[in-house]
DSSP file (Angstrom, degrees, kcal/mol; ACC not computed):
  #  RESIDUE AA STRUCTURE BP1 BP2  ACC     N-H-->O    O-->H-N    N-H-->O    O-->H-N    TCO  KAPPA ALPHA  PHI   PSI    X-CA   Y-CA   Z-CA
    1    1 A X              0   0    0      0, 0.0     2,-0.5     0, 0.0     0, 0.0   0.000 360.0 360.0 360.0 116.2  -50.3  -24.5  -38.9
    2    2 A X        -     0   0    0      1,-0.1     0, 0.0     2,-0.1     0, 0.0  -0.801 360.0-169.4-104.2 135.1  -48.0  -25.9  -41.0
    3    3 A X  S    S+     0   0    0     -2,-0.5    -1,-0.1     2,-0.0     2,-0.1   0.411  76.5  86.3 -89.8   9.9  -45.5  -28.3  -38.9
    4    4 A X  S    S-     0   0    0      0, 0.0     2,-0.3     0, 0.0    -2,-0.1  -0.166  72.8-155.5-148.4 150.6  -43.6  -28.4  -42.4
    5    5 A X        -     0   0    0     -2,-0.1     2,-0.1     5,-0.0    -2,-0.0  -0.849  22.6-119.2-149.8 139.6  -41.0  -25.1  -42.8
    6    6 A X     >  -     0   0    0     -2,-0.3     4,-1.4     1,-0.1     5,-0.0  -0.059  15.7-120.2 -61.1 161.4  -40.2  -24.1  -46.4
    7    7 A X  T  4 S+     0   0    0      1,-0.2     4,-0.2     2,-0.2     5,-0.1   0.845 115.3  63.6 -71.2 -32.3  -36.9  -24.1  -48.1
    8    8 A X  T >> S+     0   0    0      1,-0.2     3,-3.6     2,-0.2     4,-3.0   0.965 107.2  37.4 -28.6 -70.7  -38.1  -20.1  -48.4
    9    9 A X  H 3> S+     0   0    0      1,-0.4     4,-3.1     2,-0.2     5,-0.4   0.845 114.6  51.9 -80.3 -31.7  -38.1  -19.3  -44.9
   10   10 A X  H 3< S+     0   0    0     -4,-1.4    -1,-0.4     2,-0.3    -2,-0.2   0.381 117.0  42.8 -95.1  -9.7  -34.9  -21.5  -43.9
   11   11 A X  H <> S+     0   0    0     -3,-3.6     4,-1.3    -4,-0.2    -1,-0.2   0.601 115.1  57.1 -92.3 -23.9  -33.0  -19.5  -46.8
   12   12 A X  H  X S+     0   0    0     -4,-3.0     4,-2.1     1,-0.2     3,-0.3   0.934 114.2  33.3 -46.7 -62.1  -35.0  -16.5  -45.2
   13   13 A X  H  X S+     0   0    0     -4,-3.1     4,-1.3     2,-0.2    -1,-0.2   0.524 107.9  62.7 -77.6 -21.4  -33.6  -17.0  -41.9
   14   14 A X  H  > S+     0   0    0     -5,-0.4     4,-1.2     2,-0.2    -1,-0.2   0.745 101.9  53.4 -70.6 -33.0  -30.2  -18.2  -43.0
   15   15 A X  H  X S+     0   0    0     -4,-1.3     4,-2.3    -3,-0.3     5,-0.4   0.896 111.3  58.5 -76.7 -41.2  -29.7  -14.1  -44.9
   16   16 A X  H >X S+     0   0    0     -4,-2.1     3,-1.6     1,-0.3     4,-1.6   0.836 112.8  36.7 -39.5 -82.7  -30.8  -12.9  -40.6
   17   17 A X  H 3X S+     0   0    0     -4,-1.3     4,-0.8     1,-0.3    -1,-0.3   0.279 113.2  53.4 -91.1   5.5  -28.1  -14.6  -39.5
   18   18 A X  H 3X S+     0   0    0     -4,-1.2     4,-3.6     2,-0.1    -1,-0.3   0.823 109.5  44.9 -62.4 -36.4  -25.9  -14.1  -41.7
   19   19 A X  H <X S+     0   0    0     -4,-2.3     4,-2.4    -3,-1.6    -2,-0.2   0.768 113.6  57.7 -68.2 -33.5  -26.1  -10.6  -41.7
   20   20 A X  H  X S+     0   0    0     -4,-1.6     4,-2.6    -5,-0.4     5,-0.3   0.954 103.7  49.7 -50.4 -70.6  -26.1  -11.0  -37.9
   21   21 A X  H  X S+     0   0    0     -4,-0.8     4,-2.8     2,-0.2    -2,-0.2   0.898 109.6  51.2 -48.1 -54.5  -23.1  -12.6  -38.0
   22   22 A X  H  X S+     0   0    0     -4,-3.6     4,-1.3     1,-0.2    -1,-0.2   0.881 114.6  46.2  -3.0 -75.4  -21.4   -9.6  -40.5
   23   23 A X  H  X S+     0   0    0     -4,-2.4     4,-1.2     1,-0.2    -2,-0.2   0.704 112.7  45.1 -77.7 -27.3  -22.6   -7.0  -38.0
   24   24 A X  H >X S+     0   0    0     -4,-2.6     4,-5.6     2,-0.2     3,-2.5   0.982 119.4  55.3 -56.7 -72.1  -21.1   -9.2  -34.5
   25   25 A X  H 3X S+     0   0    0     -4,-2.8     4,-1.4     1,-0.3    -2,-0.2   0.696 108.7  37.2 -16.4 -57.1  -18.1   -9.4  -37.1
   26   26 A X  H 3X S+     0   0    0     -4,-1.3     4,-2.5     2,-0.2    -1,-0.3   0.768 116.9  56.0 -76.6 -32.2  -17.6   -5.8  -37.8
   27   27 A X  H <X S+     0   0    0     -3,-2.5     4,-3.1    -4,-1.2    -2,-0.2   0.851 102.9  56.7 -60.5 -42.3  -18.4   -5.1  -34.0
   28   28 A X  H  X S+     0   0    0     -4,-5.6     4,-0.7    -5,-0.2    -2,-0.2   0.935 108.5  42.7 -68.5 -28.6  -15.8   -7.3  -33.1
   29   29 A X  H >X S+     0   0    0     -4,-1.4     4,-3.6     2,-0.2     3,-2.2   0.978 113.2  51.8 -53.4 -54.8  -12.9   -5.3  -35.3
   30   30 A X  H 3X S+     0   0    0     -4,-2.5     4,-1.9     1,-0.3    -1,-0.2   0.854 108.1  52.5 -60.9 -34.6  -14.0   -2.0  -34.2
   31   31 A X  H 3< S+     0   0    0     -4,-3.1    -1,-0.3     2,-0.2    -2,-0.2   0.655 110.6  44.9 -76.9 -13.7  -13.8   -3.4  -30.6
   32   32 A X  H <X S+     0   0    0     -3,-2.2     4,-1.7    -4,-0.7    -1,-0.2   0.543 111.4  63.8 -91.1 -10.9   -9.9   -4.7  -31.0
   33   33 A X  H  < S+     0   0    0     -4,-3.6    -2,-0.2     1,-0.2     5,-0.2   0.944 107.6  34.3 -62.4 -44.7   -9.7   -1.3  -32.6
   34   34 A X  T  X S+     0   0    0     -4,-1.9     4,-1.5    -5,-0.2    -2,-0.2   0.681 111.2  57.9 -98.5   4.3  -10.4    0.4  -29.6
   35   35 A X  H  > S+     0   0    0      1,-0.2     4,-3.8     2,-0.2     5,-0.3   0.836 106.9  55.7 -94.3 -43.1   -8.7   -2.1  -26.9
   36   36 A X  H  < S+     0   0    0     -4,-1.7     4,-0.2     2,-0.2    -1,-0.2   0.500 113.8  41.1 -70.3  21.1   -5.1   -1.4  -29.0
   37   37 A X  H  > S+     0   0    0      2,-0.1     4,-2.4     3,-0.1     5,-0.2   0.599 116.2  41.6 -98.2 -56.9   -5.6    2.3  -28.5
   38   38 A X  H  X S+     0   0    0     -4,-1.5     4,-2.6     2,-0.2     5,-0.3   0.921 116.4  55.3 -54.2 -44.2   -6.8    2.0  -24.8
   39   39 A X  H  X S+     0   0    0     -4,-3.8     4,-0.9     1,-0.2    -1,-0.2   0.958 114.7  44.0 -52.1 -62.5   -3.4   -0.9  -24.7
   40   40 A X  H >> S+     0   0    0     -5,-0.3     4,-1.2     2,-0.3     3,-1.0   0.774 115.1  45.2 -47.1 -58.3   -1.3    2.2  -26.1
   41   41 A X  H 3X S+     0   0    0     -4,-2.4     4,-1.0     1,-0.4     5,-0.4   0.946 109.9  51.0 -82.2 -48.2   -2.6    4.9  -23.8
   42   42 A X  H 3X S+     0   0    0     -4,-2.6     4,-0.7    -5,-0.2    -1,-0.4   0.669 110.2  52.1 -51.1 -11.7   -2.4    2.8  -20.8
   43   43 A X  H XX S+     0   0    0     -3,-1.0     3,-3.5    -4,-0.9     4,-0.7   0.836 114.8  46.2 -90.6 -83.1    1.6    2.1  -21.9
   44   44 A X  H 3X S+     0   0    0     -4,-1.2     4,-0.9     1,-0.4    -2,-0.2   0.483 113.3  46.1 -49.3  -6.1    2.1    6.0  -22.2
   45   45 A X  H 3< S+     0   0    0     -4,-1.0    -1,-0.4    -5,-0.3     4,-0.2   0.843 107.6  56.0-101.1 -34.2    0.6    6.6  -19.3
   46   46 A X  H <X S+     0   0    0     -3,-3.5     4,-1.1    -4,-0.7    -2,-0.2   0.656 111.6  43.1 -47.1 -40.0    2.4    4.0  -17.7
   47   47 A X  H  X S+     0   0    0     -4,-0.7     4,-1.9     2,-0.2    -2,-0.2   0.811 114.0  51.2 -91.3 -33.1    5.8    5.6  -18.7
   48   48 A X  H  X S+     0   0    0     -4,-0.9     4,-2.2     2,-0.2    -2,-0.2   0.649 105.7  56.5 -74.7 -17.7    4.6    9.1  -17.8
   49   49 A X  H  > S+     0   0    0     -4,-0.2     4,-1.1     2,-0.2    -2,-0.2   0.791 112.4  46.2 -71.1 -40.5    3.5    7.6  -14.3
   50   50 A X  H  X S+     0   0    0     -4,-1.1     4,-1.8     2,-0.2     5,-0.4   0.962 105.7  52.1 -71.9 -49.6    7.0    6.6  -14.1
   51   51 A X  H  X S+     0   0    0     -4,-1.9     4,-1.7     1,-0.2     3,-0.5   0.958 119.1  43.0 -42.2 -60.4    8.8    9.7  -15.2
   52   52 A X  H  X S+     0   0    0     -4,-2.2     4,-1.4     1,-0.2     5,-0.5   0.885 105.9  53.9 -33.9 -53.1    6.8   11.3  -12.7
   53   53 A X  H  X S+     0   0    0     -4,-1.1     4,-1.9     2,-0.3     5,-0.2   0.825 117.3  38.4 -73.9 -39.7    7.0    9.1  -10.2
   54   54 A X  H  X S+     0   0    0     -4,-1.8     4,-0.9    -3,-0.5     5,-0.4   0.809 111.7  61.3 -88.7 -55.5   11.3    9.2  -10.3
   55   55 A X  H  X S+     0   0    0     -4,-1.7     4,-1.2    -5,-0.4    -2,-0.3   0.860 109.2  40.1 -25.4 -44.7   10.9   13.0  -11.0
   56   56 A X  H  X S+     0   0    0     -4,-1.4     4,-1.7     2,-0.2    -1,-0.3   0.742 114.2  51.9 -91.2 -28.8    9.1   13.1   -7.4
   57   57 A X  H >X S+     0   0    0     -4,-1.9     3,-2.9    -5,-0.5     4,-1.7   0.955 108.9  57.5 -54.1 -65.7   11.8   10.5   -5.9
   58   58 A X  H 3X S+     0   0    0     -4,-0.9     4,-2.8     1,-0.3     5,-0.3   0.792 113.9  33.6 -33.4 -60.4   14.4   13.1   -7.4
   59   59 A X  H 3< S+     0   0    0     -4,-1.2     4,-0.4    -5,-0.4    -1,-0.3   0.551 107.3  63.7 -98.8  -2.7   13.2   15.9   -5.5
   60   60 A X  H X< S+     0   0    0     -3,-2.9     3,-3.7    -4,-1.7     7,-0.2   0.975 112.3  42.5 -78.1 -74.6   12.2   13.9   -2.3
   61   61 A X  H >< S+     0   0    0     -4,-1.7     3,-2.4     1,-0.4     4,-0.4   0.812 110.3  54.5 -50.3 -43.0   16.4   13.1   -2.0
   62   62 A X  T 3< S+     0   0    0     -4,-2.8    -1,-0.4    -5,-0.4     4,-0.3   0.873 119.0  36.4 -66.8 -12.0   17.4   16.7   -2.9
   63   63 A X  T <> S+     0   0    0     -3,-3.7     4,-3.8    -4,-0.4     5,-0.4   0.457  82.8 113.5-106.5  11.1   15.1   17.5   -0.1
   64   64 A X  H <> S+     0   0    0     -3,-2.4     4,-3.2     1,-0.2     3,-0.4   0.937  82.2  44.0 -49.0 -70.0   16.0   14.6    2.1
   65   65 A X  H  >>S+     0   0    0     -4,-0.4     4,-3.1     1,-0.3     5,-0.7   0.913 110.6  51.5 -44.6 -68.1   17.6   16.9    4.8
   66   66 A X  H  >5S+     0   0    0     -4,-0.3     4,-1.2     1,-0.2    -1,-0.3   0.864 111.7  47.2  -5.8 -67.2   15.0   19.5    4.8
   67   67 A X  H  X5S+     0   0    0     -4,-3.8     4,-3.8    -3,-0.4    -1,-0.2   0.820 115.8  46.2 -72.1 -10.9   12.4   17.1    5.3
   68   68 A X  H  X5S+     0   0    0     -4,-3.2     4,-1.6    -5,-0.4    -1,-0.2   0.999 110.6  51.5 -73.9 -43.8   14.5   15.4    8.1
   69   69 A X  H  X5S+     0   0    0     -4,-3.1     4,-2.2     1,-0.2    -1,-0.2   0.770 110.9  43.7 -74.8 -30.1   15.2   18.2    9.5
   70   70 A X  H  X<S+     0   0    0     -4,-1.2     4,-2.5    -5,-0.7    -1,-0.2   0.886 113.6  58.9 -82.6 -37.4   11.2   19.5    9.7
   71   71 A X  H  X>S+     0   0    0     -4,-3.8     4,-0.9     2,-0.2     5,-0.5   0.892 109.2  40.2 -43.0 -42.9   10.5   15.8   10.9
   72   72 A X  H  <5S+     0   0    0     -4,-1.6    -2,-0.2     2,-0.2    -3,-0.2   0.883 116.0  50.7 -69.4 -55.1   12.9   16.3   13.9
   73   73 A X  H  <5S+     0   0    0     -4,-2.2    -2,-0.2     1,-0.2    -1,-0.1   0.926 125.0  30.6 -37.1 -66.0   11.5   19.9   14.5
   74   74 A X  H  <5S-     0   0    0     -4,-2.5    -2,-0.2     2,-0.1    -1,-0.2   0.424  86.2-144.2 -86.7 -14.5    8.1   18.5   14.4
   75   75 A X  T  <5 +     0   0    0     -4,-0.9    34,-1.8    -5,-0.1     2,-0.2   0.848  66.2  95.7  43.1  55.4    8.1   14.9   15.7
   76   76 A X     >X -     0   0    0     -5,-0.5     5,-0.7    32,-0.2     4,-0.7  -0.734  51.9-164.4-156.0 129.3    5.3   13.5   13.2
   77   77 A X  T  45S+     0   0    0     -2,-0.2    15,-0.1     2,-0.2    14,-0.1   0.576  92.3  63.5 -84.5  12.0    5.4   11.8   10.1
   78   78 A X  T  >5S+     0   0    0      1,-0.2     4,-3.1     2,-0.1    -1,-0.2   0.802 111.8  39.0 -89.7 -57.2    1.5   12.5    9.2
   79   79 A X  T  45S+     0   0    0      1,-0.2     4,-0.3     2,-0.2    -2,-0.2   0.585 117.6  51.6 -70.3  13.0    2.2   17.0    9.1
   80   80 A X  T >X5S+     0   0    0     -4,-0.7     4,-1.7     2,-0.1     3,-0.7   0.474 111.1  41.5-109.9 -40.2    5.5   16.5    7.5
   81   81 A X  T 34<S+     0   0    0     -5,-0.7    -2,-0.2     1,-0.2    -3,-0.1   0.968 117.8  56.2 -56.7 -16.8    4.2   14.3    4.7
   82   82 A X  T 3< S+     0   0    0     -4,-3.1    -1,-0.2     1,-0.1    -3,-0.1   0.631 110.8  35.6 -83.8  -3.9    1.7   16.8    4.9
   83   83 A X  T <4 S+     0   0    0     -3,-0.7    -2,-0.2    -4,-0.3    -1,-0.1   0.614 123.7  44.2-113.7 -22.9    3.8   19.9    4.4
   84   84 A X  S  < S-     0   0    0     -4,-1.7    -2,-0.1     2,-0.1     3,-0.1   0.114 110.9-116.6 -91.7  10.6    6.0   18.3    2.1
   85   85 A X        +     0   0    0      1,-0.2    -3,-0.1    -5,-0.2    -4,-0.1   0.510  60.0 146.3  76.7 -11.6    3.5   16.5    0.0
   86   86 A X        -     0   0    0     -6,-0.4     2,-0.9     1,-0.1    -1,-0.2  -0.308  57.4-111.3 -64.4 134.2    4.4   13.1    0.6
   87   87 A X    >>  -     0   0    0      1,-0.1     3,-3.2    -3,-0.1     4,-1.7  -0.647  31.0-125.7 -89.5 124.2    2.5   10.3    0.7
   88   88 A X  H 3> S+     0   0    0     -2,-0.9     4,-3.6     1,-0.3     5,-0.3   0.627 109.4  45.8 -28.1 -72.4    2.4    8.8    4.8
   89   89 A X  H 3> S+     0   0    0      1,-0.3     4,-2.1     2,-0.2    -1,-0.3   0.796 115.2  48.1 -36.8 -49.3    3.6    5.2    3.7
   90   90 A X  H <> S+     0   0    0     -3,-3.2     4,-1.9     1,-0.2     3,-0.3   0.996 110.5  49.3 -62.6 -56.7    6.1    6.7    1.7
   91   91 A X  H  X S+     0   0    0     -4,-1.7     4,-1.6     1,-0.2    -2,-0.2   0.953 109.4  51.2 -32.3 -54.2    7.2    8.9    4.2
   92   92 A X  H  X S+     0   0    0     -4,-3.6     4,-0.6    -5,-0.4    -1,-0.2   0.944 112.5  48.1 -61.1 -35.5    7.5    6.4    6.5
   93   93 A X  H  X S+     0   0    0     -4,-2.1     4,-1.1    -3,-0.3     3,-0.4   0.989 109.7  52.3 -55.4 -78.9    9.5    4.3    4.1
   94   94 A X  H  X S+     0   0    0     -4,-1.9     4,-2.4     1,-0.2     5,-0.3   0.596  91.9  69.6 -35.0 -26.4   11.7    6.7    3.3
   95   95 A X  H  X S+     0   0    0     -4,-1.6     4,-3.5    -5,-0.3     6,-0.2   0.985  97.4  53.5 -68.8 -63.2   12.9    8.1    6.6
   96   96 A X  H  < S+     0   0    0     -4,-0.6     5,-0.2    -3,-0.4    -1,-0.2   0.607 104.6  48.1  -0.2 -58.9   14.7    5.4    7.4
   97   97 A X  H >< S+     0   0    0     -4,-1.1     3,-1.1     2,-0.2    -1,-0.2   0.909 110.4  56.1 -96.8 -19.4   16.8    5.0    4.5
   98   98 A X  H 3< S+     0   0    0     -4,-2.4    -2,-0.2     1,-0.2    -3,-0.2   0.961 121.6  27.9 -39.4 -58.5   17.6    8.5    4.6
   99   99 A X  T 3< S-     0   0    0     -4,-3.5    -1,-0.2    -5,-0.3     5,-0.2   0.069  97.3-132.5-101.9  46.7   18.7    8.1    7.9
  100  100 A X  S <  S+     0   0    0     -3,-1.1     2,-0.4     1,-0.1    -4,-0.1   0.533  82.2  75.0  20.7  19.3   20.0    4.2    7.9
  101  101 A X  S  > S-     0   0    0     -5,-0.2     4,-0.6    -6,-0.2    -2,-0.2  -0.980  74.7-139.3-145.9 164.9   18.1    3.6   11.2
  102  102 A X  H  > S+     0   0    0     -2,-0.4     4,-3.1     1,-0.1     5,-0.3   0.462  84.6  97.0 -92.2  -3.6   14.2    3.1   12.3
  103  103 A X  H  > S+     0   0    0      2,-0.3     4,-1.2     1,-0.2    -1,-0.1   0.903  80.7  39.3 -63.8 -47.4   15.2    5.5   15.6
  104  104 A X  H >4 S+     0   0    0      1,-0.3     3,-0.8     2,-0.2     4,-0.2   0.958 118.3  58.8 -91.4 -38.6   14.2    9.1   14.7
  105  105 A X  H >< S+     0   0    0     -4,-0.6     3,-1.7     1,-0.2    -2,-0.3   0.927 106.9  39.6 -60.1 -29.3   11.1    7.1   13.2
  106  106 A X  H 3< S+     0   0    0     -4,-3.1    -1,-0.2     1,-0.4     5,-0.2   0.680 107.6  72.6 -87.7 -19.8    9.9    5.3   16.5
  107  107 A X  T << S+     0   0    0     -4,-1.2    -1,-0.4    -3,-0.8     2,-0.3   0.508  78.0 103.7 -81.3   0.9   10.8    8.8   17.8
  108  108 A X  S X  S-     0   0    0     -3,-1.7     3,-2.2    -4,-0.2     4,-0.5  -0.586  78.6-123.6 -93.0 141.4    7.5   10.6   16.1
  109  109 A X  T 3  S+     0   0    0    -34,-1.8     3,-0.4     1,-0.3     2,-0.3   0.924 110.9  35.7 -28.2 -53.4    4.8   11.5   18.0
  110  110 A X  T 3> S+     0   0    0      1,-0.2     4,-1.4     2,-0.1    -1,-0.3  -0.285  71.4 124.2-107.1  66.3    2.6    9.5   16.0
  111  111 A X  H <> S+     0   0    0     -3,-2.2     4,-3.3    -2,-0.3    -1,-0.2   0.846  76.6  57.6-102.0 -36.6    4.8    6.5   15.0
  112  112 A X  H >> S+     0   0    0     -4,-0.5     4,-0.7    -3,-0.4     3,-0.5   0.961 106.5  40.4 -27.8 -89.9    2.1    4.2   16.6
  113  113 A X  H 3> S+     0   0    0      1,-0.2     4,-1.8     2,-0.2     5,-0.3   0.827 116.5  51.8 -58.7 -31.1   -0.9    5.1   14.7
  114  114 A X  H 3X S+     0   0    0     -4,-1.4     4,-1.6     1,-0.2    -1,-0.2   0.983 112.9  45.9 -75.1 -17.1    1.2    5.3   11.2
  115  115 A X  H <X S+     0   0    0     -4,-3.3     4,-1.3    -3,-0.5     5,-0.4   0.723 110.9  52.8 -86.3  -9.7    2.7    1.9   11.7
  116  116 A X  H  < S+     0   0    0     -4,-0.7    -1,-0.2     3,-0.2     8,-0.2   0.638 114.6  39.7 -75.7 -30.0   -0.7    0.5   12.7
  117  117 A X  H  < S+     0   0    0     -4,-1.8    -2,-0.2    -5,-0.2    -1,-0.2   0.864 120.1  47.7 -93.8 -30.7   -2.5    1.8    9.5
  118  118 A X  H  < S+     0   0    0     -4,-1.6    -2,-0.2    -5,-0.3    -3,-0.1   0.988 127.4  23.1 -70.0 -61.1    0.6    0.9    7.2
  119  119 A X  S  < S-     0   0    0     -4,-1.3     2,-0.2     1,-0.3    -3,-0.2   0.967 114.3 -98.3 -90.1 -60.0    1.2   -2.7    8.6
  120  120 A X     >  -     0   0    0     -5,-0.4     4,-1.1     1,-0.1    -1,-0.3  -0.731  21.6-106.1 141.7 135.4   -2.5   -3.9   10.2
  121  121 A X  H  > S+     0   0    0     -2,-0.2     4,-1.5     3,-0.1    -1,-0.1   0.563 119.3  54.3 -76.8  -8.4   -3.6   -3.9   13.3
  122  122 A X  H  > S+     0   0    0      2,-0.2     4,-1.3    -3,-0.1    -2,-0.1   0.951 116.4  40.7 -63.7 -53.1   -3.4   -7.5   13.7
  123  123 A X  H  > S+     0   0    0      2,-0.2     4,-3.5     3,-0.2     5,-0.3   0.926 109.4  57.1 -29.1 -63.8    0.2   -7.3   12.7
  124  124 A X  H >X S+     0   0    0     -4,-1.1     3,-2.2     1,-0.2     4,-1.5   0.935 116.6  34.3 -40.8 -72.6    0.7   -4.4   14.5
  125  125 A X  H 3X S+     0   0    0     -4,-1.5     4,-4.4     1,-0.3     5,-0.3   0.813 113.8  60.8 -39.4 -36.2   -0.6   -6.5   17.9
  126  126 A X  H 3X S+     0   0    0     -4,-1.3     4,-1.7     1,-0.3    -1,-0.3   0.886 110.9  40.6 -81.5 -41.0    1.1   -9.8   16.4
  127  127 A X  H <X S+     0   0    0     -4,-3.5     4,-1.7    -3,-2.2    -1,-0.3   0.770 113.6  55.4 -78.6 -30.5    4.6   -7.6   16.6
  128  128 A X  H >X S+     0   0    0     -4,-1.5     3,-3.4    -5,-0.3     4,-1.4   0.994 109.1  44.5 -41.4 -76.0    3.5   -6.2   20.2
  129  129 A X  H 3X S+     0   0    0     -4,-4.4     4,-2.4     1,-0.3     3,-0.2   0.827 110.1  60.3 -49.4 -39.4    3.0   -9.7   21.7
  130  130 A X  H 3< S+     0   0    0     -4,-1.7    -1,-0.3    -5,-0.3    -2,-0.2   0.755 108.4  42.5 -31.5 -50.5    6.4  -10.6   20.0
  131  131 A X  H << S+     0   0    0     -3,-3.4    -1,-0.2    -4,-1.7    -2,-0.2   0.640  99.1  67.9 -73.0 -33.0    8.2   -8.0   22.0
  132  132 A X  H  < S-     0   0    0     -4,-1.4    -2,-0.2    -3,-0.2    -1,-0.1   0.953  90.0-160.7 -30.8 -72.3    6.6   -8.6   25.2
  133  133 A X     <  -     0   0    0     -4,-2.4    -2,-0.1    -5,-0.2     5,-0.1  -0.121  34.9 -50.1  89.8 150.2    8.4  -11.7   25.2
  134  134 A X    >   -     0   0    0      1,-0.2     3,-0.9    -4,-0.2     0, 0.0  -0.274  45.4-141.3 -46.1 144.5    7.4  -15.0   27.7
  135  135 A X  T 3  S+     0   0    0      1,-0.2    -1,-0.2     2,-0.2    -2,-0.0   0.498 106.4  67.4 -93.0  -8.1    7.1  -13.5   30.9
  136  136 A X  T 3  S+     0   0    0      1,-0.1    -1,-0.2     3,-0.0    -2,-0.1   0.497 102.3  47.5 -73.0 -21.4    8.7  -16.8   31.8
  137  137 A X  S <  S+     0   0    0     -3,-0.9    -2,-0.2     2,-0.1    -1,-0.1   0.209  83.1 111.3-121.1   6.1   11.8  -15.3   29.9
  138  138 A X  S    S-     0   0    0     -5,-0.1     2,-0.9     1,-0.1    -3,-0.1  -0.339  73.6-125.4 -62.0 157.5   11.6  -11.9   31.7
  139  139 A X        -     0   0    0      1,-0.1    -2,-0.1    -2,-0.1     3,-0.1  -0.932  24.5-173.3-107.1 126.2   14.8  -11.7   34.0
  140  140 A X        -     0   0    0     -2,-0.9     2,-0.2     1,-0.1    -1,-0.1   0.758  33.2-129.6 -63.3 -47.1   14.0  -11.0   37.5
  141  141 A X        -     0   0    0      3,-0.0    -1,-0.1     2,-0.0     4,-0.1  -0.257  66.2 -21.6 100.1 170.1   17.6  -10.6   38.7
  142  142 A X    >   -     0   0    0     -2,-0.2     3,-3.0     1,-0.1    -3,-0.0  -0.121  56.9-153.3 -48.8 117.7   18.2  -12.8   41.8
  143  143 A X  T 3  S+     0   0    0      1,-0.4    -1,-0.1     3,-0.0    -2,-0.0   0.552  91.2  58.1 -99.8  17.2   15.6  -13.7   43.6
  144  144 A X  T 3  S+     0   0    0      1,-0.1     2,-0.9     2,-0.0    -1,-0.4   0.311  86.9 103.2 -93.7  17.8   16.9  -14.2   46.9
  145  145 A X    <   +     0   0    0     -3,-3.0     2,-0.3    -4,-0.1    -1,-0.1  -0.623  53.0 178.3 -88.8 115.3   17.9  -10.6   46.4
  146  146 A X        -     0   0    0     -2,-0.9     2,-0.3     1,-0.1     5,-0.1  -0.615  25.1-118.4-108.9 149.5   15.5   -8.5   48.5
  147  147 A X        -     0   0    0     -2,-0.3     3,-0.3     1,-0.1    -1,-0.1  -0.586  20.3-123.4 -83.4 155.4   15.7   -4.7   48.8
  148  148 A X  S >  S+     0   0    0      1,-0.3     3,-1.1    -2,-0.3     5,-0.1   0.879 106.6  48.3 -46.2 -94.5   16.2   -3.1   51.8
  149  149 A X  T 3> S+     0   0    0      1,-0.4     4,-1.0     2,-0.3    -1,-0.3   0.355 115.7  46.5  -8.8 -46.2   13.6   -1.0   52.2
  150  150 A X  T 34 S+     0   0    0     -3,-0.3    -1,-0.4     2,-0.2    -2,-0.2   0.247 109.2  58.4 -97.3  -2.4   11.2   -3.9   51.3
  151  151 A X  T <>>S+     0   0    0     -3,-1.1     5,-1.7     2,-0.1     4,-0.7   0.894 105.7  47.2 -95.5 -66.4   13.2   -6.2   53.7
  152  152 A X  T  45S+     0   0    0      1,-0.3    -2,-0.2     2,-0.2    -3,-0.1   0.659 110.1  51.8 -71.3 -25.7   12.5   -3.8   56.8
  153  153 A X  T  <5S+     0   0    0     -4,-1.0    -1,-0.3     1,-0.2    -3,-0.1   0.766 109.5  55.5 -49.1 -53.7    8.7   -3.5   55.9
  154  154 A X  T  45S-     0   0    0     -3,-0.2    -2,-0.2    -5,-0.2    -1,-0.2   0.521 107.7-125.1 -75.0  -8.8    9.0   -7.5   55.9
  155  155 A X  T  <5       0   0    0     -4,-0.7    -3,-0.2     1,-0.1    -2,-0.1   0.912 360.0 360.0  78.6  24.3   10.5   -7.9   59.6
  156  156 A X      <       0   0    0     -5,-1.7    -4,-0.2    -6,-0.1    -1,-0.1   0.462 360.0 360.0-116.5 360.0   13.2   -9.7   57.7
């Protein structure tokens, strides 16, 4: 074993890695070749995602009444996004600004369960407890006012 390495082998091993280096080189082109195609198709796809996307808004408004009107029929926002194609969240969004109030939604059957999967159920609860209100803050109405009925029961 010689501890010694010729000028041979160290010009030997210099032609590897060059030629390594080339082929990383050339690897590397081909590979910014094919991320600006994949950048391109993802932008067109992007713009056709949009077109779409307003294309289905468009026909959701010309059909705003329709659907309100099969919402009303049906009292549930799951079957009429499901008979109209609509995705629930959207639906649920949408109703609303069709009809500038949150009323005919909280009026579906299942207004519960969509707003619980939309929002969270932590939320959901977090908005519950909200509404409750302090029980401290309930009004009782006057409490030396006693009802009859509950008076004569009381010997009072």
């Amino acid at each position: 074993m010689n501890p010694y390495i010729s000028v041979f082998e160290i010009f030997e091993d210099n032609k590897v890695l060059k030629e390594r280096m080339i082929h990383l080189e050339n690897e590397i082109v081909k590979l910014q070749e094919t991320n600006a195609k994949q950048l391109k198709e993802i932008k067109n796809l992007k713009t056709y995602n949009l077109a779409l996307k307003e294309t289905i808004d468009a026909t959701n408004e010309d059909n705003a009444n329709e659907i309100l009107d099969y919402f009303h029929n049906v009292h549930s926002i799951r079957r009429t996004a499901w008979t109209y194609g609509i995705e629930m969240h959207e639906l649920y969004e949408l109703i609303p600004q069709w009809e500038d109030s949150r009323e005919g939604l909280k009026s579906a059957d299942d207004y519960k369960e969509c707003r619980i999967e939309i929002i969270g159920r932590r939320e959901y609860d977090e908005e519950e407890e909200e509404d409750m209100g302090n029980p401290e803050e309930i009004d009782l109405g006057d409490e030396d006012e006693v009802d009859p009925a509950l008076a004569a029961v009381m010997g009072k």
